[in-house]
Every structure is written in C-alpha cells, then in structure tokens.
N, C-alpha and C positions, 0 to 999 in steps of 0.2 A: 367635696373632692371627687366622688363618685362621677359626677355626673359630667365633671368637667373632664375626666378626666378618658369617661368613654367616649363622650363625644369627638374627643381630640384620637382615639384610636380608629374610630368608626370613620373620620374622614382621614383618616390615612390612609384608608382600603384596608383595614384591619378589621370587615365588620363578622368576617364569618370566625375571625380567632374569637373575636368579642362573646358571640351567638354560644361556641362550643365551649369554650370557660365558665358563661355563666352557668349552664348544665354543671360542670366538674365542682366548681364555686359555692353554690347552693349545695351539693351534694355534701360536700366536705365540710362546710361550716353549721350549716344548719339545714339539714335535711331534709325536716318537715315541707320549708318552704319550697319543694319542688310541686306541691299540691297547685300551683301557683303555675305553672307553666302548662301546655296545652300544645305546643309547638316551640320550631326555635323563633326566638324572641326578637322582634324589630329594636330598632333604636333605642324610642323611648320604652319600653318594657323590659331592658336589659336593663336601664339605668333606674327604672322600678325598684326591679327585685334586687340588685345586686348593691341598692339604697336602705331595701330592708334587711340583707343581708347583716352589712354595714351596722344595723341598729339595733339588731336584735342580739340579746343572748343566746351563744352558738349552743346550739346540739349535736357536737362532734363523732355521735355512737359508730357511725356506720363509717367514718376516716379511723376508730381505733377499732371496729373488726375486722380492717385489712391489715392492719400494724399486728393484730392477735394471730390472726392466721395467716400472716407472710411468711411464717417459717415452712407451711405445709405440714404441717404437726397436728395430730389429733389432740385432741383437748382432755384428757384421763378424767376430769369433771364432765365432759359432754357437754352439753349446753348449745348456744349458738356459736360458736367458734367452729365448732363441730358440722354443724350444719351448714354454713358457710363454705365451708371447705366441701360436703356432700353436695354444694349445690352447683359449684364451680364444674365441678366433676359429672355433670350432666349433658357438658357440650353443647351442640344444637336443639337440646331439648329444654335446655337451661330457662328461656324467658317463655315459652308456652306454660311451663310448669306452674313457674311463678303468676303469671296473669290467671291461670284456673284458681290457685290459691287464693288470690285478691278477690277473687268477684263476691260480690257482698259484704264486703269490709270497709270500714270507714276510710282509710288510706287505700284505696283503689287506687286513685288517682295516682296517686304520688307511686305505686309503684309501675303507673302506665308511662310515667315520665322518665323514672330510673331505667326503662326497656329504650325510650326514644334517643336517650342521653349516650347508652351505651351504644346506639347504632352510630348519632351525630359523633363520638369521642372513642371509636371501638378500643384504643388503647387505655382506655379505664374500667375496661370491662369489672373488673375485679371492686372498685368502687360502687359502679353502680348495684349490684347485685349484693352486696352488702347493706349499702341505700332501701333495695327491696326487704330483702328482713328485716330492718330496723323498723320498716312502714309494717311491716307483716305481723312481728310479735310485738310492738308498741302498747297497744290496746288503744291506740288514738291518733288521730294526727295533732302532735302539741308543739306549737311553737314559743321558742321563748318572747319570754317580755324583753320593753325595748330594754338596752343596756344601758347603764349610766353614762354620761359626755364625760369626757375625760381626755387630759390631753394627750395630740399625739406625737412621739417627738418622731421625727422623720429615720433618725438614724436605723427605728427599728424595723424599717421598712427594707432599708440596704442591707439584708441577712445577708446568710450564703448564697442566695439565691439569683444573687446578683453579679458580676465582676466586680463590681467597688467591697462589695460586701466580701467576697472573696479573697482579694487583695490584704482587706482589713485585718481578717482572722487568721492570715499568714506570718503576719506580720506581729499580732501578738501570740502567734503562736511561738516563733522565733524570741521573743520577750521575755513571754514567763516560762517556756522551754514546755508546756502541757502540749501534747497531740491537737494537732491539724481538727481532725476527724473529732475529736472527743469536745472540743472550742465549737467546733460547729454543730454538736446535739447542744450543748448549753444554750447557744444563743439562741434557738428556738426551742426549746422547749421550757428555758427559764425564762425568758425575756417576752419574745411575740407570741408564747401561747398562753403567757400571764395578761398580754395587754387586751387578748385578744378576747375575753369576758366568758368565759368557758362555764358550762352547766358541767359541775361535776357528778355525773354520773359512774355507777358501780364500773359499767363499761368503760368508760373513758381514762378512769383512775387506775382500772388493771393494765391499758396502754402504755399512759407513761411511766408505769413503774415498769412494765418491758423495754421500756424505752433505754431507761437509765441502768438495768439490768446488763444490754448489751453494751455500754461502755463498764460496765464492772463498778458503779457508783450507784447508793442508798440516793432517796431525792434527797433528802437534805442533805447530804457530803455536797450532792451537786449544784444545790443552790448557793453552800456557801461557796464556793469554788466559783461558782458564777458572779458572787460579789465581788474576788479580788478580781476579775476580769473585765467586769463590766467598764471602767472608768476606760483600761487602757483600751477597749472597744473604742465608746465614744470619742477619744483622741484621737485615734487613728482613720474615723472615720469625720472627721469635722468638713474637710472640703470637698468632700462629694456630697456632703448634706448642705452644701454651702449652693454645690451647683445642683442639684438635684430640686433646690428649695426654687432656685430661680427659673427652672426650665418648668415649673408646676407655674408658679406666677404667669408665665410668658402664656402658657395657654389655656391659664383659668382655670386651671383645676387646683385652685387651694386659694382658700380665704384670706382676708385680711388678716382675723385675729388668728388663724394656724400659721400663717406667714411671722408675724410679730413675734408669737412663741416661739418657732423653733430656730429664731435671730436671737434672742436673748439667751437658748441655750450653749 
C-alpha cells in the first residue's frame, strides 16, 4: 500500500509534500529511523523508508515529548520534559547547540536529520528537537523490530483526520449524545494508536495517560467507552470505506488480499 500509494501522490505533483511528511513521518512514528535519511528523499527512497516505517515497531518518545511539554509547564520531577522545554527556549541558538551536543555520539546522525527536517517542515519545529533528545539521551540509535502483519481495516484510516472521518464522529456523536471532541481523542488513541504497534515506553505511557487526563477519563473508563462506540463508528463509516477501498484499487495502492478483507468487513 505504501508504495502504491506514493507513487500515485509523487505523480500528482505532490512530490515535495511527499519529501517533507516523510521527515515529520519518520519523526513521529519511529524516530530512530531518521539515521536513514541524508537528504530530502527521491521517489524511491521515500517509499524505502516510509516502507519501514510501515513495518516496524513505532518508537513514539519524541511525538509524547511534545504531547508532555505542550502545555509549557515545567516538569516539578525535572527530567527531559524539562529540558525540552529549555531547549525550545534557545531560539536561534537552539540547532547549534544541539549538533555540538551530538558530535561523537552514536545518534549524530539522526539528530543532523532532525536539524534538516526542521528547516525542510519549519512548522514542526517542536517535533523535531524533541526527535533531537530522544537521539541525545537514548544511549543508542534502536530501532524496533519488524511488527507483526495484521489486518488492516480501512475504516481506521478515515479518523478525524479526514472529512468522512469527521462526518462519522459527528454523527455518532449526536447518537450516543458523548462530546464531539472527547469521540475524537477515543478514536485515536483507543483504536489507530492500538493498531498502530506501539513500543510502550515509560515516555510514551505518561503521554497517553495525559492524554486521557485532558478529557477527564482513567485509560480504562476510556477504552471501555470506546467499545460501546466503536461499532456505531464502523456503521457510519461503511461507505466511504466502500469508496475509499475502490479509489486505492484504482491506483494500485492496495492488494488483492487488503482489498478482499476489508469487502468482507
């Protein structure tokens, strides 16, 4: 699906969106693999890495130390939250700093890539310098193993994220009478960040329990709350996964057998 699916963006003239996602991409799912980039990325080397991406067990640290330090709050533990926040707070001094930090560390690399990423995407500044310390205090560049194949149902690709997706979760939101807003933290952080094969780390696990904090729900109130919801989801999302499954068909970005499964669902 990757592969079809960039290719179908890259001749749309979509190649330089292509190029600066995969930076944010890599960044946000599994970090490590920025050791891996050099430059921004042609054609086939988009569809490389954002193939491994795709395979690998995510290392999400450096996406939940901008979720920890969004608020602009010191951390009363200290820690990396903390420093995150000091390092933001640096300005134009911010990526010099960091590269003197790196020189002779095993993750150099990766945090010369988090500096290129943030010039290529400057609106993710905050990602990638987070990305930077995660390579900084790691003690290694580790990337996960591949993730298990597992199926994908299409639906949970239409999040919020989408207009159909958006449509969907209005609509049950009107249903079961639960918040807009509080429907749309469930559906991704119960559903596509469970599918998504997540390395739970200490970091990642204090994320989403801030997560669920700001809606005023324990994770498990929220998952079960997620289960009376989930079905009226898939229902109201049947026919844009109906057309979304054939516009993937049409230009080869999904398999026979991904095609057959999510017909049968």
């Amino acid at each position: 699906m990757v592969e079809g699916l960039v290719r179908h963006l890259w001749s749309s003239g979509q190649s330089d969106w292509v190029q600066r996602r995969t930076f944010v991409i890599l960044a946000e799912e599994c970090w490590p693999l920025l050791r891996e980039m050099r430059s921004k990325p042609n054609l086939e080397e988009a569809i490389r890495l954002l193939g491994l991406a795709a395979r690998m067990t995510k290392n999400k640290d450096a996406t939940a130390l901008t979720i920890l330090g969004g608020s602009g709050a010191l951390n009363t533990d200290g820690g990396l939250v903390n420093e995150y926040l000091a390092t933001l707070g640096l300005g134009r001094n911010l990526w010099p700093d960091l590269m003197r930090r790196a020189r002779g560390i095993e993750n150099n690399n990766v945090v010369g890539a988090a500096r290129m990423g943030s010039r290529v995407s400057p609106g993710e500044r905050g990602l990638f310098v987070a990305t930077a310390l995660s390579a900084l205090y790691s003690g290694g560049t580790k990337v996960g193993a591949a993730g298990s194949v597992i199926p994908l149902p299409l639906w949970v690709a239409l999040d919020g994220h989408t207009g159909p997706g958006k449509l969907a979760l209005l609509e049950v939101s009107g249903i079961s009478g639960y918040p807009l807003a509080e429907i749309y933290e469930l559906s991704f952080w119960c559903e596509g960040v469970v599918m998504n094969q997540v390395e739970p780390t200490t970091l990642w696990e204090q994320a989403v329990e801030r997560v669920f904090s700001t809606i005023g729900l324990e994770q498990e109130v929220a998952m079960a709350r997620w289960g009376e919801l989930r079905h009226l989801v898939t229902m109201a999302l049947e026919v844009p996964v109906a057309e979304f499954t054939h516009h993937l068909a049409t230009i080869g970005g999904i398999s026979k057998e991904l095609l057959s499964d999510n017909h049968s669902h």
